[in-house]
N, C-alpha and C positions, 0 to 999 in steps of 0.2 A: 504494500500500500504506500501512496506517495506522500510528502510532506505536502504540506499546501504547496501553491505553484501559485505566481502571480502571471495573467497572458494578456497584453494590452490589444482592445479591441480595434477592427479597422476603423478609421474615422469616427472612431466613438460608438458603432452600431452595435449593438446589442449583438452576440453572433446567437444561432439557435443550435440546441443539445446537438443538433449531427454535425454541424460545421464544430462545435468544440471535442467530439469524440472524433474528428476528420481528425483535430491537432495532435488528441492524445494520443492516436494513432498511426500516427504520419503516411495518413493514407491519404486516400483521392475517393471524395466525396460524388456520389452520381445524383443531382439535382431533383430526378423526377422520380428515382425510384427512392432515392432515401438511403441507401448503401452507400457503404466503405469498403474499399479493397484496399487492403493493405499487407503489405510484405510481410510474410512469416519465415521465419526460421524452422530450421529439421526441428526444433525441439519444438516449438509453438504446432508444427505438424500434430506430431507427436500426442501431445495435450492434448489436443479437438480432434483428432481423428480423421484428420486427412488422407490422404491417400498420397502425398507428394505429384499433385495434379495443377493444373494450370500456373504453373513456373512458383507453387510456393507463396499462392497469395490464400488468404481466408478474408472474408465479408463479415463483415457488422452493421446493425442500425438499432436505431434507439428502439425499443418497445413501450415503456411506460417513465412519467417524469413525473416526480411529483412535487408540490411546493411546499416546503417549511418554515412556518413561524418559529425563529431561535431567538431570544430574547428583545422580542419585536424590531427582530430584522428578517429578510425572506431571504434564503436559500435553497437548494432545488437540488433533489436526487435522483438523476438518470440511471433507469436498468436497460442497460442492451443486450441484445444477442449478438453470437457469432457463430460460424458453422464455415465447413469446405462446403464450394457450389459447386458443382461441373451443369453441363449442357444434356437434357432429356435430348430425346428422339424430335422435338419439334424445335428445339434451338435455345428450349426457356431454362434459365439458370436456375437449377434445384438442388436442395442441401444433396452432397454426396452421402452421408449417412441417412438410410430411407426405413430401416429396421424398423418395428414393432415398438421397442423400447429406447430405439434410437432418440436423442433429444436435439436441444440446443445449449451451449454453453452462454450461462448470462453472466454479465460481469455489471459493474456499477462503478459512479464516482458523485460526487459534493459539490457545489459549486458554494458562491455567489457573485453579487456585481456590484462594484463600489465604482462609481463615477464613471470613468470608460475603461475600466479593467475585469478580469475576472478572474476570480481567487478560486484556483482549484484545490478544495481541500483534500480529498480523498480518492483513490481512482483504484479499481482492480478490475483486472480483466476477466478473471475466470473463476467465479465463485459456488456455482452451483451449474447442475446439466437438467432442465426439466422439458417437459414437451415429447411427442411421439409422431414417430414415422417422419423423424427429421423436421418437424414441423409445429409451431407454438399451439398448446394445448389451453394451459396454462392459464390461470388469472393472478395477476398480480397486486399486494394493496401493501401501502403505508400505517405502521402501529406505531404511535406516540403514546408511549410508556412516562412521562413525564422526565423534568432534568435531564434532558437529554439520551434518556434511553429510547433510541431510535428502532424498530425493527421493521423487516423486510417482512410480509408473509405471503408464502405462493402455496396455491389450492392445482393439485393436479389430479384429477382425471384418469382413470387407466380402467380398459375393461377386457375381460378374457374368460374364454370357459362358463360365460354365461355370468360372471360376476363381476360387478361394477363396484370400483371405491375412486374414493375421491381421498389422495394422501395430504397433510397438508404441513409445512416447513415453517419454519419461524428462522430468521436470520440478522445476525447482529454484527457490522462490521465486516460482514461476510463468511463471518465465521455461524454453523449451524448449533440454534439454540433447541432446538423440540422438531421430530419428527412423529406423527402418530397419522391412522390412518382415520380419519374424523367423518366417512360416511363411507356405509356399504350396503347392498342389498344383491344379493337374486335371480332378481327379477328375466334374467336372460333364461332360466330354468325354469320357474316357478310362476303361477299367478300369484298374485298378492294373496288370494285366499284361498289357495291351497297348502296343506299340509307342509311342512319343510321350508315354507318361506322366511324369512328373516331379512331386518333393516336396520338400520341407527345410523342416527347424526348426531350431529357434535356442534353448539352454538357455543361462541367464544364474546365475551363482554372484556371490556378493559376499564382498568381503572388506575387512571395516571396518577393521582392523587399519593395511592398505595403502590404502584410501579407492579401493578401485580396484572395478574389475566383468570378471569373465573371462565373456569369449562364445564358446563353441562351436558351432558351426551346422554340422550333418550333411544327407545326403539325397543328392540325385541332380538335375542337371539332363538336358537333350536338346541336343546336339551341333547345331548349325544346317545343318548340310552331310552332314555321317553319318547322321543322327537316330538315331548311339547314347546311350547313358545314360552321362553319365560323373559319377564319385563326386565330391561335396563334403564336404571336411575343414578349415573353416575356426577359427582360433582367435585371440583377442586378447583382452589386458590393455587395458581404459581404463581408465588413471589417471585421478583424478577432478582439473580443472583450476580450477572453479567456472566456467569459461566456457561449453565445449563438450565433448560428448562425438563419438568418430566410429568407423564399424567398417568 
């Protein structure tokens, strides 16, 4: 992760998240799709799972930005993706990793903007891999933990064998606080009201005040011996430790 960075702006203009991830980058920004190409190394290969194709360049673009109130001042958290693209059968640039479980690597950085400058606080490129079949799944949001306890939390999606969950992450810094799988059901086997069926979710409340996260997780699982339905009423406070979270 980087020390802050000061990058004075052209002519004063405000640059936007991809012309400043073009800098972090030192790639070459493409106007209308929103992409960056930019040079990788065998070892950046490596990382993202390249294939050592298109002379060693990997793509990025911003996916989600959001804006921070820090002591009534705004600063702004950009998550991007990056992935190897080669060329389908029709000419269109699609991620080289197209697998199942395949994903995208997101990375993130901090800004803000003091007169015609901008103060890059933080930047990393490769923090987490989410998404499937090479392609953003994914939802992404913003948790203010209060004092500055910032986290990242991404809801992904995965279905197979007829069952659906939704896994969901929590991230601080980049570094992974709480992974649990917060909704599943089924339903690709079963009607709802048949026999064997089973569901639960997991509603998340925050409370910056206490720096903590209450989780309650409702539903129903199936009895392994009975195969009756029996009710889940799960609830807990995670205090936020800056280490770990667990439920």
């Amino acid at each position: 992760m980087s020390k802050q960075k000061e990058l004075k702006t052209e002519t004063g203009i405000k640059q936007t998240p991809s012309g400043i991830l073009s800098n972090l980058l030192n790639g070459k920004l493409d106007s209308t799709s929103g992409i960056i190409k930019w040079s990788a190394t065998e070892g950046d290969i490596i990382e993202y799972h390249g294939q050592l194709i298109d002379s060693q360049y990997l793509y990025s673009s911003i996916d989600t930005v959001f804006t921070i109130n820090r002591n009534n001042e705004t600063a702004y958290l950009a998550v991007f993706s990056t992935a190897p693209m080669t060329k389908d059968d029709t000419g269109k640039m699609v991620n080289a990793n197209d697998c199942h479980v395949c994903g995208l690597k997101l990375g993130y950085f901090t800004y803000n903007i003091v007169n015609d400058s901008l103060q890059i606080q933080t930047f990393r490129k490769n923090f987490a891999t989410h998404g499937t079949f090479g392609e953003k799944s994914y939802t992404i949001s913003f948790v203010n933990l209060g004092d500055g306890y910032e986290l990242i939390k991404i809801d992904d999606p995965y279905s197979g064998m007829g069952i659906s969950t939704v896994t969901t992450k929590f991230y601080m810094d980049g570094e992974l606080l709480l992974s649990m799988i917060s909704k599943e059901d089924n339903a690709g086997n079963y009607d709802s009201t048949q026999k064997g069926y089973y569901e639960y979710n997991t509603d998340f409340a925050y409370k910056p005040m206490k720096h903590s996260i209450n989780i309650t997780q409702t539903g129903f699982k199936i009895d392994e011996i009975s195969g009756k339905r029996i009710a889940i009423l799960k609830r807990k406070e995670l205090p936020f430790d800056q280490y770990s979270l667990s439920f």
